[in-house]
N, C-alpha and C positions, 0 to 999 in steps of 0.2 A: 473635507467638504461634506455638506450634508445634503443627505439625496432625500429627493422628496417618494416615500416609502407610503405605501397605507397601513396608517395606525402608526405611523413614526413622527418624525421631527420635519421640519419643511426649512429650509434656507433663509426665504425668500421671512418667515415668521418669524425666525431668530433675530435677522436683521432689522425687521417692523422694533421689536422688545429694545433690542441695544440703540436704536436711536430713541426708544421713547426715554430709555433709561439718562441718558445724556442729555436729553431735553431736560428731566426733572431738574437735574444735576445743574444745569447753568441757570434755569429760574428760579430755583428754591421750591417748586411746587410742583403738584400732579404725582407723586410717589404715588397715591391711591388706586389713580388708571394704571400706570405702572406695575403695581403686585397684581392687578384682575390681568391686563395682558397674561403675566409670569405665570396664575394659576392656569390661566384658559391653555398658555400656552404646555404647560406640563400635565394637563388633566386632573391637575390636583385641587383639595378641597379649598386651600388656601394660602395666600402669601404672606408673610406680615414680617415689619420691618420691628427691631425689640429695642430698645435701647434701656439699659440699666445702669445705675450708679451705685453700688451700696454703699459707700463711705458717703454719701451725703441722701442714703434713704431712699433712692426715687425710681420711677421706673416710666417708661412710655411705652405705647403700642400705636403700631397702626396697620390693620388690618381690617382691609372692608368687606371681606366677607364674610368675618365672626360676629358673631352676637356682639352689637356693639355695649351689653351689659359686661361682658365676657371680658373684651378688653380692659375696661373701667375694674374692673375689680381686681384684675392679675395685675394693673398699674397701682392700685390701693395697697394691695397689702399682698397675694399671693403667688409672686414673684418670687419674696423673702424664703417664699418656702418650695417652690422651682428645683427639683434636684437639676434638673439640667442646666442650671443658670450657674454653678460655679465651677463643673467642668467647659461651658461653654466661654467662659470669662477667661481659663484658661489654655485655651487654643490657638495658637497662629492665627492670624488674620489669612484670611484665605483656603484655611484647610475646609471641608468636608466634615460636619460629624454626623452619627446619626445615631437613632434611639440607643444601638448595640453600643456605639461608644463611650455613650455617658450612663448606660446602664440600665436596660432593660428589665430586669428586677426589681431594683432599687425604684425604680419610676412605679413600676407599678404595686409595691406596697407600700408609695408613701400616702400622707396624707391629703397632698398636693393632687394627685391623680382620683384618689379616693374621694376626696370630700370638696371638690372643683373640678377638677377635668374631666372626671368619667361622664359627666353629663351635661358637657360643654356643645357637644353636636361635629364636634374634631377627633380624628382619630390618635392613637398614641403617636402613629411610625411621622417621623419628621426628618428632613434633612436641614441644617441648618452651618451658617458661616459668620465667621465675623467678620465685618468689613473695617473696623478699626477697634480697638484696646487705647483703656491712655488713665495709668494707675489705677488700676481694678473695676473702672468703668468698662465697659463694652456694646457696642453696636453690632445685633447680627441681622442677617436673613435669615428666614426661616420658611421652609416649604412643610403644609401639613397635609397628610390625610385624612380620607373620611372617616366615620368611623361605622358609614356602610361597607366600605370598603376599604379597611388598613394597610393601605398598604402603599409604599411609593416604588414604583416600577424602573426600570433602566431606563426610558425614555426621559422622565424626571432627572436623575441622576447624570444622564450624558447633557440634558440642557442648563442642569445647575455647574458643570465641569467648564462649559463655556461661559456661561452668563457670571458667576461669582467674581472673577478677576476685573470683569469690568464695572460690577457694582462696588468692589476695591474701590476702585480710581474714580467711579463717579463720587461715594461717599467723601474722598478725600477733598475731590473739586469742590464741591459741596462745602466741607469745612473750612477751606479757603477761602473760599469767597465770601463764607460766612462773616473770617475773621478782617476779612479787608472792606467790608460793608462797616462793621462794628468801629473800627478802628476811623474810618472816615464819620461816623457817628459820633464816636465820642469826642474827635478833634472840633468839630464844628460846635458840640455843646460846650467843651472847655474853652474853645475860644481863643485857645494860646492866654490864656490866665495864668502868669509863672506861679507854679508853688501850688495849684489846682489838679488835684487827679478827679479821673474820670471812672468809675463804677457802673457797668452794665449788670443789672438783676432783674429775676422773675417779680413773678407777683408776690411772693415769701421772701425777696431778700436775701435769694442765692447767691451767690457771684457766677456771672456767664462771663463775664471780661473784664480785662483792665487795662489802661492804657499804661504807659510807661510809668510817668506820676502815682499815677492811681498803684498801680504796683507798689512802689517804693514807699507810700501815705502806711498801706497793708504791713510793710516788716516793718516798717519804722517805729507803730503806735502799739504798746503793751496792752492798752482800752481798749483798741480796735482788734475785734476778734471773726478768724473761719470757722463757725463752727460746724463742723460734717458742709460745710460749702457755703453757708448760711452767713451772714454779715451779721452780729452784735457787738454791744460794748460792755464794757466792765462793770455799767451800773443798766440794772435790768430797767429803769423806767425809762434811760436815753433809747434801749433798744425796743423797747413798747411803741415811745413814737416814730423812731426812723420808719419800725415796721408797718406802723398805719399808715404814716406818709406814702410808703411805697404801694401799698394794697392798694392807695386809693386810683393806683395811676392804671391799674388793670382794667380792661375791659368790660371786667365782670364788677367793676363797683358802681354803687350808685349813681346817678347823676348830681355832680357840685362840681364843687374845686377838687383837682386833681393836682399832686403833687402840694410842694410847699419847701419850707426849709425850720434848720432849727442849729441850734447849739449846743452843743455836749454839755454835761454839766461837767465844774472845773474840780479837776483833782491835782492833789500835791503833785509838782516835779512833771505838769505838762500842760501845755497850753490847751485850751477849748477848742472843738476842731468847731468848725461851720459848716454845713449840710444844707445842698440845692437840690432836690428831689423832683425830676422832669420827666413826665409821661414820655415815654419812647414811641415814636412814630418811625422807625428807620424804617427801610427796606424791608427789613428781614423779620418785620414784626407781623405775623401772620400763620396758620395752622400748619401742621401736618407733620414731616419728618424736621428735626429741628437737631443734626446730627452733632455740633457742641455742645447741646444740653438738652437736658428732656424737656425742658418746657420754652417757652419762645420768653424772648424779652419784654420785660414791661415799664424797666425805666430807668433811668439815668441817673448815678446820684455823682454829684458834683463834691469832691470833700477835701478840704485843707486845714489848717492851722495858720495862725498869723505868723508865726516863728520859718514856718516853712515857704510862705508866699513872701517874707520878708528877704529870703536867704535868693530864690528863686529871682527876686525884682532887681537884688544886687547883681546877682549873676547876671544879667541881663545888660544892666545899664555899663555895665564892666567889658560886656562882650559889644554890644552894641556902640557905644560913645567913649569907648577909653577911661569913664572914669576909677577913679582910684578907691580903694576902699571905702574910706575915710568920704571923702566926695558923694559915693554911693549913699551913703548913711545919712548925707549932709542932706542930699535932694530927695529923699524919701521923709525928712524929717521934717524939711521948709515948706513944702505942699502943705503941708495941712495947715498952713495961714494963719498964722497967727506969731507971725514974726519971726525975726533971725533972733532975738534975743531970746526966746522960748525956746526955738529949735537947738541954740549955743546951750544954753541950762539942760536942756535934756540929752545931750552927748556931754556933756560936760568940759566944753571947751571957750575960749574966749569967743568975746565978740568981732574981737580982729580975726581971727583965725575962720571966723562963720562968714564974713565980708570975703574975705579970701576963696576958701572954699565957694561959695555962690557965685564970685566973679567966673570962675574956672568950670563951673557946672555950665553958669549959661554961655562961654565962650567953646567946650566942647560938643554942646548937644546944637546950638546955634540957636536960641533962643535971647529975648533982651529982658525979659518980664516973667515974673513969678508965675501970671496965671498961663503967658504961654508953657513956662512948664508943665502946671499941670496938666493940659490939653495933649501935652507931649506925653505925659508919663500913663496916660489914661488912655490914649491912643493904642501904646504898647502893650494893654490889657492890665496895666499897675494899678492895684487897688489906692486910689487918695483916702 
């Protein structure tokens, strides 16, 4: 229990911080009020939440009571040079570190401390935790001091013993909910399109998510590359424009058309994929702590191959309607209107056998007429 002491911890404050913390946690927003409670409530200079990536380069801050040039520039570039950031990456989620842990020396003759921090307006002494790790990535908290006064006292430390577990578990709610916002995002942009994966990226063409599709589009295509997290292809001028496409869907771009689409260009030994590039309006597209990735979402890219939305529609009308291979092939062939004798030439089958087949398509799906086929197969998200 915590007693209400003078010059100590209060109860009644602790429990104000943990439901503010849970509040950020179920809306996605307000962390900012949240770290100013955390500092007011430790006495310290300040709160800030860190998120870093190095396999894909990036870093975020948020911390409202630093120089907000300060944050900007440790997210730029001097992060990389952070001693604390690689013993911090490797920590349990949950433990406790502080300046002595990662190295009190070492911090203060790098060039990090020397030619940045020392005259940041923050003290060295920090305590700091990670709320989640997830392949060399890491999300901590971090409590700093002044650097009027260096130092972080037991009252800090007895309130970060309490509060760190629960910013665990908000962080994680946090991620969840992220991922189940995202995942209803990209269902509604794909549409149930078979053979369509769906791609959530920043304004640069990171990958922040993928839906199952979208997943399997990624191991499937040798063209289609992560690079440090980034989405390119094989020939640098397809990934020139996927990347203007996507830049245009950010906030920070001009006013026009936003978003667009295009076509890979064709290489030996794989089909051309197709690309829908849609400004992301979801939920979760908004400032602040963005604990899946360091940067918030910006847009949507829609991507398949005909080979793959082909295989997918089969799948489909097989699961759907009972038809048979051969059938499948037959109803995806005769949509496109222009007779049973073109669609028989191009399976390479007779004309008796293509009469056959169509009987048996429209008696299984319940259809009488070609174009209510189509209406049917177009319904089901089937591209004609």
């Amino acid at each position: 229990m915590w007693h209400c002491e003078a010059g100590g911890l209060h109860f009644d404050d602790i429990m104000r911080v943990l439901h503010a913390i849970y509040d950020a946690a179920a809306v996605g927003e307000g962390w900012q009020d949240v770290l100013v409670e955390i500092a007011d409530l430790t006495r310290t200079e300040n709160a800030a939440l860190v998120l870093v990536d190095p396999s894909a380069g990036l870093s975020s801050v948020v911390a409202p009571r630093a120089d907000p040039d300060l944050a900007v520039r440790y997210s730029q570039f001097w992060w990389q040079k952070d001693p604390t950031a690689q013993a911090t990456a490797e920590t349990p989620v949950g433990v406790l570190t502080t300046l002595q842990d990662t190295g009190r020396e070492r911090f203060f003759s790098s060039e990090f401390y020397n030619d940045f921090w020392r005259n940041s307006g923050l003290g060295a002494e920090r305590i700091a935790a990670n709320l989640f790790t997830d392949e060399g990535a890491f999300a901590s908290f971090v409590l700093q001091a002044s650097c009027r006064n260096d130092e972080i006292d037991e009252d800090a430390l007895r309130a970060m013993q309490v509060l760190v577990p629960h910013l665990v578990r908000a962080a994680n709610i946090q991620r969840r909910m992220n991922q189940l916002y995202y995942q209803h995002d990209l269902a509604r942009a794909a549409a149930g399109t078979p053979g369509v994966g769906a791609l959530l990226v920043d304004d640069r063409a990171r990958l922040i998510f993928a839906d199952e599709t979208g997943e399997t589009v990624l191991r499937a295509r040798d063209d289609l590359i992560l690079d440090h997290g980034t989405i390119r292809f094989g020939l640098n001028a397809d990934t020139v424009r996927l990347h203007r496409l996507v830049a245009s869907c950010s906030g920070d771009a001009p006013v026009g058309v936003r978003g667009g689409n295009m076509t890979t260009t064709a290489v030996p030994g794989s089909e051309p994929l197709s690309l829908d590039v849609l400004p992301y309006h979801g939920e979760m597209n908004r400032s602040g702590f963005h604990p899946v990735s360091s940067t918030p979402p910006a847009a949507i890219v829609l991507v398949g191959d005909r080979a793959q939305k082909q295989a997918a529609a089969r799948g489909l009308l097989q699961q759907q309607y009972g038809l048979t291979p051969a059938e499948c092939s037959f109803a995806l062939e005769i949509v496109k209107a222009d007779g049973r004798k073109a669609a028989a030439e191009r399976l390479g089958i007779s004309l008796s056998t293509a009469r056959t087949h169509l009987s048996r398509v429209f008696e299984k799906t319940g259809v009488n007429r070609q174009a209510e086929l189509v209406r049917l197969l177009s319904a089901q998200g089937i591209e004609i």
